[in-house]
C-alpha positions as CSV (number, residue, x, y, z in Angstrom):
1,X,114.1,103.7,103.9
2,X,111.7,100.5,103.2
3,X,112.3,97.8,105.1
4,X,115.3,99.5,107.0
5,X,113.4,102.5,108.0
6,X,112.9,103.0,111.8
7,X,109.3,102.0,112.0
8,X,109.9,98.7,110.4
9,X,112.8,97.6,112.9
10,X,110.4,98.9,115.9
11,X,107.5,97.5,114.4
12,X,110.0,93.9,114.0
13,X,111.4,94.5,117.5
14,X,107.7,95.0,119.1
15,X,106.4,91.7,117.3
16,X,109.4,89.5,118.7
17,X,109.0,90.6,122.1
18,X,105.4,89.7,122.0
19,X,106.1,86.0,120.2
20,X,108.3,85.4,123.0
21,X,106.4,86.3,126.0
22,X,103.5,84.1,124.1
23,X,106.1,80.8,123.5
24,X,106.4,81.3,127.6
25,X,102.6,80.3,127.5
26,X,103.3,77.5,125.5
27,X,103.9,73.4,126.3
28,X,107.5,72.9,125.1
29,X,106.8,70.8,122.4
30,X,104.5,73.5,121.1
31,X,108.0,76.5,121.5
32,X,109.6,74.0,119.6
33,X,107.1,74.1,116.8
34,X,107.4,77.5,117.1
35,X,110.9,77.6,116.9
36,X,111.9,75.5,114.1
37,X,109.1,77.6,112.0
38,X,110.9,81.1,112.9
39,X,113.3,80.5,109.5
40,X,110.4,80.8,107.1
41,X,107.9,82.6,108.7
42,X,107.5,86.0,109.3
43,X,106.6,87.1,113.1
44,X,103.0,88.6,112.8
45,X,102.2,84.6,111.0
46,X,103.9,83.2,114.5
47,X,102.4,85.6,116.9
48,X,98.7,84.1,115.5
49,X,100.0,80.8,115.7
50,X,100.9,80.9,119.1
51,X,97.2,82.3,120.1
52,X,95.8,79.6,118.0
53,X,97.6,76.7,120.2
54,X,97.5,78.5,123.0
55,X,93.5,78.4,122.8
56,X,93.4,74.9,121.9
57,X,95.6,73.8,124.7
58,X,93.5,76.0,127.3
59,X,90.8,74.2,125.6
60,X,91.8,70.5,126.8
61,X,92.7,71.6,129.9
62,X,88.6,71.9,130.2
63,X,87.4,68.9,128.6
64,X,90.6,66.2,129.1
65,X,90.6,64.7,132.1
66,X,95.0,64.0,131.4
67,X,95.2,67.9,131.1
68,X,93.1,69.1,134.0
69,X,94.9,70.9,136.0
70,X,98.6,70.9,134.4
71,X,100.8,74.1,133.8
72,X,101.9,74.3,130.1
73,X,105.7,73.8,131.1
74,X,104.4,70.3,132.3
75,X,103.0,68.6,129.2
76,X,105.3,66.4,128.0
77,X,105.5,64.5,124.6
78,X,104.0,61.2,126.5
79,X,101.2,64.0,127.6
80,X,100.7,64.8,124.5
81,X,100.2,61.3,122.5
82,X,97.0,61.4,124.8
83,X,95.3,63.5,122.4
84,X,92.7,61.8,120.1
85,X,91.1,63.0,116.8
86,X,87.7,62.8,119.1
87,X,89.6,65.7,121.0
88,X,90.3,67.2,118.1
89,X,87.0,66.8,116.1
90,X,85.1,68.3,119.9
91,X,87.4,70.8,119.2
92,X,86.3,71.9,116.1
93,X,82.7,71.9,117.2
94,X,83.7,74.3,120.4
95,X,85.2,76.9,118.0
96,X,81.9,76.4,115.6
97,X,80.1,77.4,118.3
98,X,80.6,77.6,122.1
99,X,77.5,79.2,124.2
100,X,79.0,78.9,127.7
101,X,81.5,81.0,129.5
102,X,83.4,83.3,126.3
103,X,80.7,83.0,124.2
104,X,81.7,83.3,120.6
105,X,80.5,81.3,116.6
106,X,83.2,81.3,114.0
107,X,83.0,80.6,110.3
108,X,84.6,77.6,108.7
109,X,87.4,79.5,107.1
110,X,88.5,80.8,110.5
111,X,88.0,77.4,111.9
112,X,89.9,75.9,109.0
113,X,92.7,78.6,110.0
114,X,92.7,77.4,113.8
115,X,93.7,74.2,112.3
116,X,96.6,75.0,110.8
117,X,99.1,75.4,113.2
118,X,97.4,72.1,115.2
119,X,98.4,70.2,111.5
120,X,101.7,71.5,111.7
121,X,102.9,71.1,115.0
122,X,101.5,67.0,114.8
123,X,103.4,66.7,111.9
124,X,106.4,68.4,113.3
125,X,106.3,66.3,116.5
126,X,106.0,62.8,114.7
127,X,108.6,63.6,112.2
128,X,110.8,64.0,115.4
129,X,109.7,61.1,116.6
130,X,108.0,62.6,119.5
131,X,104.9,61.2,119.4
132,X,103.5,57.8,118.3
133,X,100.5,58.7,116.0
134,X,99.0,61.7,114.9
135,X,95.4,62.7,115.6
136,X,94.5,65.1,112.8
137,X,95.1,62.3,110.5
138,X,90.9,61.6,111.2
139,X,90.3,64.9,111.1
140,X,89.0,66.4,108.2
141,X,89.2,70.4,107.3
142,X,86.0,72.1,107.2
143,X,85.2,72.5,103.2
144,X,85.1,76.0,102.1
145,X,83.1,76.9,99.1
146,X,84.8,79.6,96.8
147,X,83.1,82.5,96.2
148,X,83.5,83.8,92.9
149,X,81.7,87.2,93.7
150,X,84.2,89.5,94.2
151,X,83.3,92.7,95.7
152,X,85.2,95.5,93.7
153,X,83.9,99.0,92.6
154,X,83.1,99.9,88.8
155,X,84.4,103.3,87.7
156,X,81.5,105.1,88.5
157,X,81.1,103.8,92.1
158,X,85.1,105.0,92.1
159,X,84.0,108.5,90.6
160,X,81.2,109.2,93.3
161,X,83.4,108.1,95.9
162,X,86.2,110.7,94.7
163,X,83.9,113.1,94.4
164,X,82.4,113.0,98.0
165,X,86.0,113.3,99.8
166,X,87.1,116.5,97.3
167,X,83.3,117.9,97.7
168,X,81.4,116.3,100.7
169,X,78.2,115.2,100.5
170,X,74.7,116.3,102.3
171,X,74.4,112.9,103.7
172,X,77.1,113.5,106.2
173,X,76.8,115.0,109.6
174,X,78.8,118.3,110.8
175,X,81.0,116.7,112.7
176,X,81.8,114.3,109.5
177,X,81.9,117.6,107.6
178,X,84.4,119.4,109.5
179,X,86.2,116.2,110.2
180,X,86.8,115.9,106.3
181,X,87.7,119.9,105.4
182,X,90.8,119.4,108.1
183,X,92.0,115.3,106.4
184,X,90.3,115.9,102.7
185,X,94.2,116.2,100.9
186,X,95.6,113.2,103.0
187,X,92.4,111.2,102.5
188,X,91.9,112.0,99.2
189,X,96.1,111.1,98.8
190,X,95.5,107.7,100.3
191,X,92.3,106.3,98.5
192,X,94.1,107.4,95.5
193,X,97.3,106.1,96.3
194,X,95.7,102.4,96.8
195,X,92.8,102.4,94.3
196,X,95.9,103.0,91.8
197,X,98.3,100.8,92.9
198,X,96.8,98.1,94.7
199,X,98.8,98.2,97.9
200,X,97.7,97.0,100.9
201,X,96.9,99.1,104.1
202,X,99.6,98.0,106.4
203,X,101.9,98.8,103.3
204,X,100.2,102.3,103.2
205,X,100.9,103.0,106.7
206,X,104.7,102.0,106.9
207,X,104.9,104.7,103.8
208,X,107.6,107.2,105.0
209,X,108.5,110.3,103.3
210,X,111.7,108.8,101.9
211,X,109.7,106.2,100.0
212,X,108.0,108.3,97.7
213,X,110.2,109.6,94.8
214,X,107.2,112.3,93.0
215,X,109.9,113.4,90.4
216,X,110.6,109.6,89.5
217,X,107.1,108.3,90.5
218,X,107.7,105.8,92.2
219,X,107.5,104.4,95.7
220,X,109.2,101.6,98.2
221,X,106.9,99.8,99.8
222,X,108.1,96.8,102.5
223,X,105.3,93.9,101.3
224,X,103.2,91.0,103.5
225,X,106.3,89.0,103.6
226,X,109.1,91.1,104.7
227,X,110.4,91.8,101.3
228,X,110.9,95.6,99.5
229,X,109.6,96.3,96.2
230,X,109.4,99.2,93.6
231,X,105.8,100.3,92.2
232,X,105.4,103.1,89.9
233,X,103.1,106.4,90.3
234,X,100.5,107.7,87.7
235,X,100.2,111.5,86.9
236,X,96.6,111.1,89.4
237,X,98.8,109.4,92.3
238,X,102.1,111.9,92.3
239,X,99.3,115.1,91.9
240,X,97.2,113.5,95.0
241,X,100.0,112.9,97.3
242,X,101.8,116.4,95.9
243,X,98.9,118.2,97.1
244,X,98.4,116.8,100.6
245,X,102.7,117.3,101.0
246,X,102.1,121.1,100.2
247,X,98.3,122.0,101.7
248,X,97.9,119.3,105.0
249,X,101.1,117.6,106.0
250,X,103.1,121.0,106.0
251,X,101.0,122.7,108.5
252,X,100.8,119.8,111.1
253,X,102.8,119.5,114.4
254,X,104.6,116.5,114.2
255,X,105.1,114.4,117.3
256,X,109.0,113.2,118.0
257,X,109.9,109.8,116.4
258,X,107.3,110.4,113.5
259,X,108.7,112.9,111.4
260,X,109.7,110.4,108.4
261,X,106.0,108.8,108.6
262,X,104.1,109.6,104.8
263,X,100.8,109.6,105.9
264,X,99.7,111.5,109.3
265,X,97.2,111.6,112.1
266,X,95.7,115.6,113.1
267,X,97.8,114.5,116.5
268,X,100.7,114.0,114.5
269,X,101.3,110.7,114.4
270,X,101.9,108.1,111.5
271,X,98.5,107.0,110.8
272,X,97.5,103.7,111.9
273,X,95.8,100.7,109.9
274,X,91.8,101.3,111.8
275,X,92.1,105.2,111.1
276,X,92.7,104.5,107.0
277,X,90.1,100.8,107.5
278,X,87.4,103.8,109.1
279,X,88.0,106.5,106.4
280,X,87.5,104.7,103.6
281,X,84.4,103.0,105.6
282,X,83.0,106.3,105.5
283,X,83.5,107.4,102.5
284,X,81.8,104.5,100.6
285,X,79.3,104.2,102.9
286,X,78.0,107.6,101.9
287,X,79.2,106.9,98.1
288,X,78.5,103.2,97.4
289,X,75.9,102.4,100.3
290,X,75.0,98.7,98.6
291,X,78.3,97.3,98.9
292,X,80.8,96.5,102.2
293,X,83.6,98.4,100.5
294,X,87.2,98.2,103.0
295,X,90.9,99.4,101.8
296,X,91.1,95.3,100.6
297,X,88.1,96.0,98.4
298,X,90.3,99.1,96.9
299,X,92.9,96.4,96.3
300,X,90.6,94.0,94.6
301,X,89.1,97.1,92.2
302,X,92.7,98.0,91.1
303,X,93.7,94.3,90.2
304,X,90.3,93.7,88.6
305,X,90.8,96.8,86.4
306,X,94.2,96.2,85.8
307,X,93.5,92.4,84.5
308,X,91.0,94.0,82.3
309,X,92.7,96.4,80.4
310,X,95.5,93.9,80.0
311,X,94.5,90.3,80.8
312,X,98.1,89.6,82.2
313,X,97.3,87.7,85.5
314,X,101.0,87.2,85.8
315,X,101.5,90.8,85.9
316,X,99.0,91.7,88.1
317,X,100.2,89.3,90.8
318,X,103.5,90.9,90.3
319,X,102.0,94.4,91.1
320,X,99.6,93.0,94.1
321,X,102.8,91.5,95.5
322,X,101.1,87.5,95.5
323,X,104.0,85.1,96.2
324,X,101.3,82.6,94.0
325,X,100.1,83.2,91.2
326,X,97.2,80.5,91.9
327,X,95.7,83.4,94.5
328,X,95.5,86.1,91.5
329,X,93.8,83.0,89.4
330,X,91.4,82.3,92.2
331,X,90.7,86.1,93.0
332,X,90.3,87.4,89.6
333,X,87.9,84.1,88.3
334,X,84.6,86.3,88.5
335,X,86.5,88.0,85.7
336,X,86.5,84.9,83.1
337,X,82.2,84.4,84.3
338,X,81.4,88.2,82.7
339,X,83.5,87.0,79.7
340,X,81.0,84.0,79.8
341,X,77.9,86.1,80.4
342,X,78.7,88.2,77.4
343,X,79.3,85.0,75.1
344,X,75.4,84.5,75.7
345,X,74.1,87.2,73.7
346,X,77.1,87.5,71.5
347,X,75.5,84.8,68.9
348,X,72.2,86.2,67.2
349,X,72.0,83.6,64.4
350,X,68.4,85.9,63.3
351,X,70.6,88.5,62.4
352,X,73.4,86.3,60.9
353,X,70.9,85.1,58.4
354,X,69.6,88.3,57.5
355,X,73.2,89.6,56.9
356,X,72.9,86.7,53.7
């Protein structure tokens, strides 16, 4: 149950094999980042770390001269003081845009990601006293501009798109149509399930059937950073989720070592993150057609909705499981501009004067 269930310690096991056949790619001062990072972060946060200095080290193997040529078990500390900020800054630039060989153009925030784990592992190394300078110390991060504009559904855009999973819609193809009569309780069950509690998809998934109490409401969920937590069911949630237990789940042949999983696949298996990303992709496509709607955009509609009827931020960071409450602040800021927008016509001195 939660974070003890069976598909957690798989899903645990799975993620350190592949952090450790990753660290193999590694220099050793780079494992030893790594390493000394494993007490406070979680795996899936490593296992992206470790492809992000993996691709910068494959990177100055092509363009310094000192790293031509070596195996990562051969770049020693002295190797590494070799790096400049110039290396770093050409970097940055390659990741921006690179046209040769694996083409690819990334945004700053992803750049700005990338650059993470480079900061940390410098500062880890010169702490130690392994190297003799640091080279991101030049280097600044790209500046991100904060977008206030959150994309989040208003309750009618939430209406239509309820309505076109429990009735279809003449937009949608036969093969959409069929599709949906066979998943249209478990669907149904899982937009509701989020758009009312704010969860996130991977938190959805690792739903088993133990988790979810209907005659107490609530359900265990195993959150972003490892930890278990409580959240509590409306009447619309324990009726959705009631109804897809009694009229889909029952009648499906469940494949061995899946038989605790919530949420399931026509093959039988517990439904994986793409296969909820795609159905609520096509579900708002058809519904809300004007805006990129994904199960994160479910999130942000429930916290959005929630600050409003409340306007406790604190409390909605507790029920969207943010470790800081300075990322509920930032998200939930377009909130405070419609307050502003409404102060503009909320002064008519003409009429003021005429109430005299």
């Amino acid at each position: 149950m939660g974070k003890d269930s069976l598909y957690y310690k798989e899903k645990k096991k799975k993620q350190l094999l592949r952090l450790r056949a990753l660290i193999d790619d590694l220099p050793r001062c780079a494992a030893d980042f790594i390493h000394y990072r494993e007490v406070t972060s979680q795996p899936s946060t490593l296992i992206q770390y470790s492809y992000d200095l993996i691709i910068f080290f494959k990177f100055l193997s092509s363009v310094n001269p000192v790293f031509a040529r070596l195996k990562p078990s051969e770049v020693t500390d002295d190797i590494m003081d070799h790096i400049t900020s110039d290396d770093i800054i050409e970097y940055q630039r390659y990741l921006e845009l690179n046209t040769e060989n694996d083409y690819h153009e990334e945004g700053k925030k992803t750049i700005a990601r990338r650059m993470s784990p480079l900061r940390g592992m410098f500062r880890y190394l010169l702490v130690n006293d392994r190297i003799k300078k640091n080279p991101m110390d030049l280097v600044a991060n790209p500046r991100i501009k904060k977008d206030k504009n959150i994309i989040r559904m208003n309750a009618d855009e939430v209406g239509r798109v309820m309505d076109t999973i429990n009735n279809g819609s003449v937009s949608m193809t036969k093969r959409q149509k069929l599709f949906s009569e066979k998943t249209r309780f478990r669907d149904n069950a899982i937009i509701t399930l989020i758009l009312n509690t704010g969860i996130r998809v991977s938190e959805c998934r690792g739903l088993d059937i133990d988790d979810v109490d209907l005659k107490a409401g609530t359900i265990v969920i195993v959150r972003k950073g490892g930890g278990q937590d409580v959240l509590y069911l409306g009447h619309e949630v324990i009726e959705a989720i009631s109804d897809y237990k009694k009229n889909e789940r029952g009648g499906i042949k469940i494949k061995e070592g899946h038989e605790k999983a919530m949420f399931l696949s026509l093959q039988g298996k517990r439904i994986s993150v793409d296969a909820i990303e795609n159905l609520v992709r096509k579900y708002t496509r058809i519904a809300v057609p004007l805006k990129k709607i994904t199960p994160h955009k479910l999130r942000s509609t429930y916290g959005t909705a929630l600050y409003r009827e409340t306007g406790d931020i604190r409390l909605v960071a507790d029920v969207l499981g943010h470790e800081n409450i300075n990322t509920t602040i930032d998200y939930y800021a377009a909130i405070e501009d419609e307050h502003k927008r409404e102060a503009a016509d909320a002064v008519d001195y003409k009429k003021m004067k005429k109430k005299k």
